[in-house]
N, CA, C and O atoms as CSV, one atom per row, in Angstrom:
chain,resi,resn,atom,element,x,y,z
A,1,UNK,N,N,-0.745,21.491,16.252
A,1,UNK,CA,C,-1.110,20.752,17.433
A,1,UNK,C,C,-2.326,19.897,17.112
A,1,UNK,O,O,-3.052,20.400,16.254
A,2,UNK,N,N,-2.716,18.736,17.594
A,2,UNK,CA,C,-3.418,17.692,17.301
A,2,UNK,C,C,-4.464,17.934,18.355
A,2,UNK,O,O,-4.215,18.288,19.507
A,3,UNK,N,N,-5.949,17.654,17.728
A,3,UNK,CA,C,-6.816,17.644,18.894
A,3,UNK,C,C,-7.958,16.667,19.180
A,3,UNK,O,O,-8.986,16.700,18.502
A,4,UNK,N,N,-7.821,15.987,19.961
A,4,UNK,CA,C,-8.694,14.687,20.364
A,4,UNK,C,C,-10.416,14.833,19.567
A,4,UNK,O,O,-10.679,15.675,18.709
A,5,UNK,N,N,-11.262,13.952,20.031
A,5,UNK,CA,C,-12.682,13.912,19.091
A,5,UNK,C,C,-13.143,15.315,19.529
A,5,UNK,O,O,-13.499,16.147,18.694
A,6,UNK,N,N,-13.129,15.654,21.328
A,6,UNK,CA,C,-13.851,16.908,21.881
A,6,UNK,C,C,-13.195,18.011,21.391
A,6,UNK,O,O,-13.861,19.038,21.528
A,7,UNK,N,N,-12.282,18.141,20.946
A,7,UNK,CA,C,-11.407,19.761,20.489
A,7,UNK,C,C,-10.211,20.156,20.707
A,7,UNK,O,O,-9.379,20.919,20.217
A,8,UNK,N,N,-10.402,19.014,22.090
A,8,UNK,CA,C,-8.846,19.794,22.988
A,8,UNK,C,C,-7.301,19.037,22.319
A,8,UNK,O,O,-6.876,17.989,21.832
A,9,UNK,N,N,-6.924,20.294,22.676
A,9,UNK,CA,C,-5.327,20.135,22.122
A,9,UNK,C,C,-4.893,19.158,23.157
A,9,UNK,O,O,-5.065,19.116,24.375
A,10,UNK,N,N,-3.846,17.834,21.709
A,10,UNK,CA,C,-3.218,17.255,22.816
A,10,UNK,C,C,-1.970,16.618,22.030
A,10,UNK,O,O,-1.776,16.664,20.815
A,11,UNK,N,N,-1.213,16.046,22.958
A,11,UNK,CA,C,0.499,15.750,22.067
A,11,UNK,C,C,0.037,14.679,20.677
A,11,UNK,O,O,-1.097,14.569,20.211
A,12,UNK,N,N,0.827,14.228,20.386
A,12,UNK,CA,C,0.847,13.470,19.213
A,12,UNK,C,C,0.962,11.821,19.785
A,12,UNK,O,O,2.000,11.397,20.292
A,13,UNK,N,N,-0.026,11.152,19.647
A,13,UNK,CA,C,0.422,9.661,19.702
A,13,UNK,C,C,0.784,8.245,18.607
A,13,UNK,O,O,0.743,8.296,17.378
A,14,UNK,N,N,0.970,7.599,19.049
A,14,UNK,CA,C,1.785,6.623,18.062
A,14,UNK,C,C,1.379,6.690,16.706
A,14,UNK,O,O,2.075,7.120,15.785
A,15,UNK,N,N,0.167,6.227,16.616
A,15,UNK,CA,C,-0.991,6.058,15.395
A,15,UNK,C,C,-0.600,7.883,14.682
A,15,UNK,O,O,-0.222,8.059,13.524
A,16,UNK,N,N,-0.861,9.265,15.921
A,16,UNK,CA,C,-0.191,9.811,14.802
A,16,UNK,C,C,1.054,10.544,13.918
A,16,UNK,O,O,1.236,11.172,12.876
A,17,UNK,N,N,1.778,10.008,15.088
A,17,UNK,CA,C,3.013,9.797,14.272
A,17,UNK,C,C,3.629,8.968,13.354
A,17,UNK,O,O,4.669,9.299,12.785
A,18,UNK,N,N,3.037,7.861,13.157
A,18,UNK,CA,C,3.040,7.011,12.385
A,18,UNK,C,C,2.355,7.461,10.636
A,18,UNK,O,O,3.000,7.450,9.587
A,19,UNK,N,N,0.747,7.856,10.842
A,19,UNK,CA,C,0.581,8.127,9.781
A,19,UNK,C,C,1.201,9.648,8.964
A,19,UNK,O,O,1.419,9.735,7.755
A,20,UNK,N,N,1.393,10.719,9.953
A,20,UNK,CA,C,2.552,11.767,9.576
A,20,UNK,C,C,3.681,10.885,8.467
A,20,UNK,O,O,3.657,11.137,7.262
A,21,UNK,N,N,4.500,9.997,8.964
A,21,UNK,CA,C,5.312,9.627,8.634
A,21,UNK,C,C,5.016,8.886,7.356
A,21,UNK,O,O,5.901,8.865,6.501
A,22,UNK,N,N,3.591,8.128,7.074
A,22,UNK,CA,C,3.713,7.506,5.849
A,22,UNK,C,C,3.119,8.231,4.773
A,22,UNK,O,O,2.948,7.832,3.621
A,23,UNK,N,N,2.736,9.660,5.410
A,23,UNK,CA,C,1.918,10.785,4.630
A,23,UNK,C,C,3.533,11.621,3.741
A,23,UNK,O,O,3.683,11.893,2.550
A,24,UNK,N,N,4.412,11.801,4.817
A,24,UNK,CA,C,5.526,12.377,4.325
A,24,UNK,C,C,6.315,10.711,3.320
A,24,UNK,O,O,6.678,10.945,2.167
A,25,UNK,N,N,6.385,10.132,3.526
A,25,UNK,CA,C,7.373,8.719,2.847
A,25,UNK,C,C,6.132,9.200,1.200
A,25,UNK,O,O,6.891,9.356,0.243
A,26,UNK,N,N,4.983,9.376,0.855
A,26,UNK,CA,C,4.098,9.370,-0.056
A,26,UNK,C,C,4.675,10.626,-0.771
A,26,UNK,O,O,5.271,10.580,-1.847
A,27,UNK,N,N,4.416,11.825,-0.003
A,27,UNK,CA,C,4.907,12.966,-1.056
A,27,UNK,C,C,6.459,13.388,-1.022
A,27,UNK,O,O,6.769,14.499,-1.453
A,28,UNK,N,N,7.506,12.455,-0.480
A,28,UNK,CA,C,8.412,12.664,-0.734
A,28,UNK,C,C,8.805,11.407,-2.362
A,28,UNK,O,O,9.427,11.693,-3.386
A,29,UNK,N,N,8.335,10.456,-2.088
A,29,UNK,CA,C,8.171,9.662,-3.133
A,29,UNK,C,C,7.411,10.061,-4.666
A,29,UNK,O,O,7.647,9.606,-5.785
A,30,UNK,N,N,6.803,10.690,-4.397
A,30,UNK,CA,C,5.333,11.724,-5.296
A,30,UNK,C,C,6.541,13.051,-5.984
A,30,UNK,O,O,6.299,13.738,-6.976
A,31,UNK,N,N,7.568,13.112,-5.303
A,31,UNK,CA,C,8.491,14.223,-5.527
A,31,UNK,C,C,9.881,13.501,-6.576
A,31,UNK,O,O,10.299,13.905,-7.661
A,32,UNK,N,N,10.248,12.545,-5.902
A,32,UNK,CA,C,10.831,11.965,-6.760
A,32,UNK,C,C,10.530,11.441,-8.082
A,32,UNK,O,O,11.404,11.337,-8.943
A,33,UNK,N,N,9.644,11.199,-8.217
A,33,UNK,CA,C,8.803,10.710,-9.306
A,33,UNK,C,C,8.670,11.725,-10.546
A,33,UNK,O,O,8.833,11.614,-11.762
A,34,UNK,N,N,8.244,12.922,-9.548
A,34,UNK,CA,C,8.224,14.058,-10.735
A,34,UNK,C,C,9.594,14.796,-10.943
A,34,UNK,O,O,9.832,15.596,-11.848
A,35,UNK,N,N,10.196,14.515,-10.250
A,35,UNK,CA,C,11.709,14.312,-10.930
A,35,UNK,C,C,12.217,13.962,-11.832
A,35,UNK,O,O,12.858,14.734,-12.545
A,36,UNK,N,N,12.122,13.013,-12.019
A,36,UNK,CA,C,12.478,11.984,-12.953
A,36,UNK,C,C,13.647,11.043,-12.210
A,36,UNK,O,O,14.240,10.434,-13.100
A,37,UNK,N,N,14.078,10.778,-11.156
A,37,UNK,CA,C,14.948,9.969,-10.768
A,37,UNK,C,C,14.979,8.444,-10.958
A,37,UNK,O,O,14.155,7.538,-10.834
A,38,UNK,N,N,16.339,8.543,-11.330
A,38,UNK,CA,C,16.494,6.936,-11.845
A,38,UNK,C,C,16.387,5.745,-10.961
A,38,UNK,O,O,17.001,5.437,-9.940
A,39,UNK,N,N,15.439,5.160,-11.632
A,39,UNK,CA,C,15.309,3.909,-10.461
A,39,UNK,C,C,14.075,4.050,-9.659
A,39,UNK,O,O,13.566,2.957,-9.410
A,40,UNK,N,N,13.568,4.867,-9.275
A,40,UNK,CA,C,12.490,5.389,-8.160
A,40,UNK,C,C,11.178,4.736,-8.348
A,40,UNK,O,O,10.459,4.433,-7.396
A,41,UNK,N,N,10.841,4.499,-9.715
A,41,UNK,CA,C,9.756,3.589,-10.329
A,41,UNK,C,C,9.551,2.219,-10.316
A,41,UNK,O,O,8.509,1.596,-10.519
A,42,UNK,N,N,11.241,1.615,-9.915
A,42,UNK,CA,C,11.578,0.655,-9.902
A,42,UNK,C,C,10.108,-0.530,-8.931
A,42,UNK,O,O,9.562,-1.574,-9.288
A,43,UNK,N,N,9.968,0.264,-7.759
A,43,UNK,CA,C,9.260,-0.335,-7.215
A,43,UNK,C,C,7.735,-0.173,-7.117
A,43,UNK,O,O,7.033,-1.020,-6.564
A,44,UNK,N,N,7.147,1.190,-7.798
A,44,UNK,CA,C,5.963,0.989,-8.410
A,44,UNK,C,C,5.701,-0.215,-9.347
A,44,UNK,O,O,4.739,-0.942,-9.097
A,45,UNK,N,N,6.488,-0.468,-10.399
A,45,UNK,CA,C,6.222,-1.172,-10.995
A,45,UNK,C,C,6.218,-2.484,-10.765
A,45,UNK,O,O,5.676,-3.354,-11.446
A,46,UNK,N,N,6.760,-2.587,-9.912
A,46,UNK,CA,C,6.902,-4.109,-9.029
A,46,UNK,C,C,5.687,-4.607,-8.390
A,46,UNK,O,O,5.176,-5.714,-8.225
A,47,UNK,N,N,5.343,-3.130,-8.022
A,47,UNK,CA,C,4.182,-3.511,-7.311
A,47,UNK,C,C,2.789,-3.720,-7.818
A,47,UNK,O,O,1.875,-4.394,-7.345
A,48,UNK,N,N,2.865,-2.770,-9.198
A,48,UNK,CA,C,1.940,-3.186,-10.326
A,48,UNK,C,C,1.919,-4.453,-10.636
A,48,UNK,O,O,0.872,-5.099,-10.576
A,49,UNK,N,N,2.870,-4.890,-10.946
A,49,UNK,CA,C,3.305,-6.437,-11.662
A,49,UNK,C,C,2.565,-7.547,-10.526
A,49,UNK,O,O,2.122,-8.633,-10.898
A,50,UNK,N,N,2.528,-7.185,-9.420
A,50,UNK,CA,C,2.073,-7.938,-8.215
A,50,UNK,C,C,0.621,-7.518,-8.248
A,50,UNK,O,O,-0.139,-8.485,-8.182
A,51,UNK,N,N,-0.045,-6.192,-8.341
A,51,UNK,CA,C,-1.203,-6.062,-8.161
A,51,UNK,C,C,-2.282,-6.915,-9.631
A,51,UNK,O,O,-3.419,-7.386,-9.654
A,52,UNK,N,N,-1.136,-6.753,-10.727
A,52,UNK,CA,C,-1.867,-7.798,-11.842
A,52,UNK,C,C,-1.830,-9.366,-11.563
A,52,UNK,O,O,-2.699,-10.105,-12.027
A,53,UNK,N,N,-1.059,-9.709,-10.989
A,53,UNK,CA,C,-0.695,-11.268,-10.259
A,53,UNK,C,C,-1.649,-11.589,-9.143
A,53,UNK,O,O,-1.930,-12.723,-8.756
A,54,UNK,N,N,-2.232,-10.160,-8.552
A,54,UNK,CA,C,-3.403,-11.067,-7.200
A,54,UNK,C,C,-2.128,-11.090,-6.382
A,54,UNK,O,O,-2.296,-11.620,-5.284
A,55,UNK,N,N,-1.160,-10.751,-6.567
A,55,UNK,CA,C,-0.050,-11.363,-5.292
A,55,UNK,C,C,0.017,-10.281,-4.401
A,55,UNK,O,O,0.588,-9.212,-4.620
A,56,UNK,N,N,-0.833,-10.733,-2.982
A,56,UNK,CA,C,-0.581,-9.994,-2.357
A,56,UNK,C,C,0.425,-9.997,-1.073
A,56,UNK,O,O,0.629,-9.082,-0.275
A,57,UNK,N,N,0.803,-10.871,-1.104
A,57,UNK,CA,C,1.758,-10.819,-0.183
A,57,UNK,C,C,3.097,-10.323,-0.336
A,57,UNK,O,O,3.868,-9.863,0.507
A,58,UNK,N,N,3.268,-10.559,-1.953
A,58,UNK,CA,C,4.094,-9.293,-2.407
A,58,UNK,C,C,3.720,-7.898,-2.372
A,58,UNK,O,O,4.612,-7.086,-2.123
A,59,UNK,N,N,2.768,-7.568,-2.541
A,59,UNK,CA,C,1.805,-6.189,-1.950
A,59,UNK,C,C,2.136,-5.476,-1.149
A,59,UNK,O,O,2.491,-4.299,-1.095
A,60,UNK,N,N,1.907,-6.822,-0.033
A,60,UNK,CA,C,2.588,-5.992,1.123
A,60,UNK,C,C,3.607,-5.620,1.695
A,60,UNK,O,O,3.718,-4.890,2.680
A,61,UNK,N,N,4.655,-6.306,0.857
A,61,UNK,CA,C,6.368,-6.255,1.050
A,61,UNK,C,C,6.918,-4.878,0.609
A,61,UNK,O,O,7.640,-4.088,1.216
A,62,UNK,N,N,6.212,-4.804,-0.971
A,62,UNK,CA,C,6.040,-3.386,-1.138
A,62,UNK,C,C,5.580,-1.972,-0.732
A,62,UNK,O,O,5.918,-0.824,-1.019
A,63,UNK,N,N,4.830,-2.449,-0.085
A,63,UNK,CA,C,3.705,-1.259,0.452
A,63,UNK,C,C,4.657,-0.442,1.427
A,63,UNK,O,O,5.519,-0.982,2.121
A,64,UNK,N,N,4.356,1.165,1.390
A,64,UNK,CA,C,5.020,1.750,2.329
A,64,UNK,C,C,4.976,1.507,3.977
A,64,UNK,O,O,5.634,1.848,4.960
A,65,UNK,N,N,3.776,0.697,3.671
A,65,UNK,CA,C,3.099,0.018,5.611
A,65,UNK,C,C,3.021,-1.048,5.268
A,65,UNK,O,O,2.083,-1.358,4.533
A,66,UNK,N,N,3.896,-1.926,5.634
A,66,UNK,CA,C,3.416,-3.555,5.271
A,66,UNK,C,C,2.638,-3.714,6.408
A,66,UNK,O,O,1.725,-4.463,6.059
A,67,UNK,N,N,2.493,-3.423,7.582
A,67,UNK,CA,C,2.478,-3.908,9.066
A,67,UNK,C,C,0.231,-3.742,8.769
A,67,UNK,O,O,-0.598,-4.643,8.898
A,68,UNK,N,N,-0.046,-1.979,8.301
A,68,UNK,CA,C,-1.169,-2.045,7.948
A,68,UNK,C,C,-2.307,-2.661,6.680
A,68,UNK,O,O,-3.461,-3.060,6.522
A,69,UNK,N,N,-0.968,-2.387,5.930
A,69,UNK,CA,C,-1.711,-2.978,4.881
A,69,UNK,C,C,-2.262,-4.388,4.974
A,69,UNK,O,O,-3.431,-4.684,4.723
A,70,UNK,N,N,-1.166,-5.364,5.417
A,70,UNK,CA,C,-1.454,-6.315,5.639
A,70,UNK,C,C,-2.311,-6.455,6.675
A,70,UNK,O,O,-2.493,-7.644,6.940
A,71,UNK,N,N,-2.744,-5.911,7.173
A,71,UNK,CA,C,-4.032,-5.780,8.609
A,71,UNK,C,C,-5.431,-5.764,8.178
A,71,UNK,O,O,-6.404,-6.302,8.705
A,72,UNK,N,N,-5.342,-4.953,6.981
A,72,UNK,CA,C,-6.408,-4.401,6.264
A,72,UNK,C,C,-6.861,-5.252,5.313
A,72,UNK,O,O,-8.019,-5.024,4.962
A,73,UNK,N,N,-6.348,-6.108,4.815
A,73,UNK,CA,C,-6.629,-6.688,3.577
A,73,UNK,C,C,-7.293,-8.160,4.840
A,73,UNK,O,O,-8.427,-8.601,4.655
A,74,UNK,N,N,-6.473,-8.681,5.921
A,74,UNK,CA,C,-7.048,-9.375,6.893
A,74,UNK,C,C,-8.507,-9.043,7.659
A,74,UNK,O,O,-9.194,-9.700,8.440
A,75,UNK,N,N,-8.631,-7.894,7.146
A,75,UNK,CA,C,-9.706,-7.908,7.970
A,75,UNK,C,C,-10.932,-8.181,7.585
A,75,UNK,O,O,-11.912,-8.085,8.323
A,76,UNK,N,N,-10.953,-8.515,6.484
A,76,UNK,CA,C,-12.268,-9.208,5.517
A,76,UNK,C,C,-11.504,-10.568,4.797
A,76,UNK,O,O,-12.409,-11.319,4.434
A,77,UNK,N,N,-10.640,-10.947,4.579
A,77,UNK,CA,C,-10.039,-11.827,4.601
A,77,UNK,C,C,-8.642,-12.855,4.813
A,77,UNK,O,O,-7.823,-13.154,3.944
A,78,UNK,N,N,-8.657,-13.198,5.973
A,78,UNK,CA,C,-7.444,-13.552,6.861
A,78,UNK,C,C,-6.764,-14.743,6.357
A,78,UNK,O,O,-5.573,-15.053,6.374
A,79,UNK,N,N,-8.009,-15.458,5.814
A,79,UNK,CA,C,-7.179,-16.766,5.480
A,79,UNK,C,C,-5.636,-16.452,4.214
A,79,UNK,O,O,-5.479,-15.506,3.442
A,80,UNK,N,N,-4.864,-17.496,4.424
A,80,UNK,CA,C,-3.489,-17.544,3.610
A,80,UNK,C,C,-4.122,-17.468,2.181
A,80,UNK,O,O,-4.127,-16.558,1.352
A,81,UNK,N,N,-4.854,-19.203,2.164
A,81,UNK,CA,C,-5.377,-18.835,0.266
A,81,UNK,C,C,-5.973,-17.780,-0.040
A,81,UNK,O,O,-5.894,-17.791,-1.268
A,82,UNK,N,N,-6.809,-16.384,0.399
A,82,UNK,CA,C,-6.759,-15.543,0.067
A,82,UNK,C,C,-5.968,-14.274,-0.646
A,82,UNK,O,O,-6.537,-13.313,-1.163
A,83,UNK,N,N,-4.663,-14.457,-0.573
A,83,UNK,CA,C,-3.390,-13.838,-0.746
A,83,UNK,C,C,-2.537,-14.205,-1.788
A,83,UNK,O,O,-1.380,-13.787,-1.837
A,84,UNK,N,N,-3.069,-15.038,-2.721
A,84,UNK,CA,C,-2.728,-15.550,-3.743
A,84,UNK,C,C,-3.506,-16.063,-4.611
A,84,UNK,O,O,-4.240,-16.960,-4.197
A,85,UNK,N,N,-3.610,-15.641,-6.198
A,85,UNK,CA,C,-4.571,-16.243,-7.118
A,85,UNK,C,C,-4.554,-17.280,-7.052
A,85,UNK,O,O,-3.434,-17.760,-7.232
A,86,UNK,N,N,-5.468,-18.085,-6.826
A,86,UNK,CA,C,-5.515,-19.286,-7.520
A,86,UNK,C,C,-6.035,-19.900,-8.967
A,86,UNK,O,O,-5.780,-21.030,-9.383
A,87,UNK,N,N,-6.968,-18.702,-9.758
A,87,UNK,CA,C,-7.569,-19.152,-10.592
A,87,UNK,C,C,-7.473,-18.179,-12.082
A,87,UNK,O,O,-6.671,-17.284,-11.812
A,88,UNK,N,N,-7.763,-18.072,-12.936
A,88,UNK,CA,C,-7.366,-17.314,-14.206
A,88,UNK,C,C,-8.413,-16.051,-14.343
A,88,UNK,O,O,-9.587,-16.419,-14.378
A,89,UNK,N,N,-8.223,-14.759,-14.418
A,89,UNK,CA,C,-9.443,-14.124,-14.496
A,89,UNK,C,C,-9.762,-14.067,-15.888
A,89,UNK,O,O,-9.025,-14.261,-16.855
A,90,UNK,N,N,-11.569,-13.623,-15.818
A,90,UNK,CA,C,-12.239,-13.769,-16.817
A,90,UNK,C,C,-12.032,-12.338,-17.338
A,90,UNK,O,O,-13.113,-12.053,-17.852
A,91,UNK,N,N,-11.357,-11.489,-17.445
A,91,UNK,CA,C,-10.829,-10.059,-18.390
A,91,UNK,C,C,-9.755,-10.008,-18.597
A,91,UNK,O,O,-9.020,-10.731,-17.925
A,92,UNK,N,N,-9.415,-9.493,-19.196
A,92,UNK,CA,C,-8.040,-9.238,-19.467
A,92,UNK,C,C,-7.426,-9.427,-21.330
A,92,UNK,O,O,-8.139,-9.567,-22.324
A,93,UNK,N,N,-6.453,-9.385,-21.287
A,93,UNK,CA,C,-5.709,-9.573,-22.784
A,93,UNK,C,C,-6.067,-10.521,-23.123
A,93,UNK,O,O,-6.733,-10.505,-24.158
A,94,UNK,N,N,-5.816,-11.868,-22.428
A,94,UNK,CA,C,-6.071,-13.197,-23.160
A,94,UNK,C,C,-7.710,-13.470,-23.397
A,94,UNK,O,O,-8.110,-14.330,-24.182
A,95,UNK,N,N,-8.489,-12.720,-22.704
A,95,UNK,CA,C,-9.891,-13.239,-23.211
A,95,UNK,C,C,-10.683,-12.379,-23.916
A,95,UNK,O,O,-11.912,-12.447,-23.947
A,96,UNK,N,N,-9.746,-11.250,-24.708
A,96,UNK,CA,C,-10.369,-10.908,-25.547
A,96,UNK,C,C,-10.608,-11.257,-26.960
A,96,UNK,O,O,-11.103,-10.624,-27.892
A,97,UNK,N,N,-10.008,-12.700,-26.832
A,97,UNK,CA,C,-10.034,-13.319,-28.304
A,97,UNK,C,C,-11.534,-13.945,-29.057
A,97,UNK,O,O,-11.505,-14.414,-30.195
């Protein structure tokens, strides 16, 4: 049973049924993984490939919450050009030459 800031028991509302749900989508995914099931990585790695790209709007397509994630990343920066590299970073493979 869930209980408000003061203590008291009270039903479950949206927000937490919602995060229940992306808590279970995580360790059911976390389960597959240590499985070994085929394919299941498929979209980690996608999403890696996007998190090395700055692409976040692929990010959030991926993300088990697009609806928050994308809320979150808005909330310190909303603008569109934010959501996409525009420029080359200074680490990485190529500048270690």
């Amino acid at each position: 049973m869930l209980r408000d800031a003061q203590g008291t028991p009270g039903p479950a509302n949206r927000e937490d049924v919602k995060a229940g749900i992306i808590a279970y989508k995580i360790a059911a995914h976390a389960a597959d993984v240590a499985r070994k099931r085929p394919g299941v990585r498929d979209r980690d790695d996608e999403l890696s490939r996007a998190r090395y790209r700055f692409d976040w709007n692929r990010q959030f397509e991926l993300s088990l919450d697009p609806e928050t994630a994308r809320a979150m990343h808005d909330e310190t920066l909303p603008e569109e050009g934010f959501k996409m590299r525009t420029s080359v970073p200074c680490a990485g493979p190529s500048s270690a030459r």
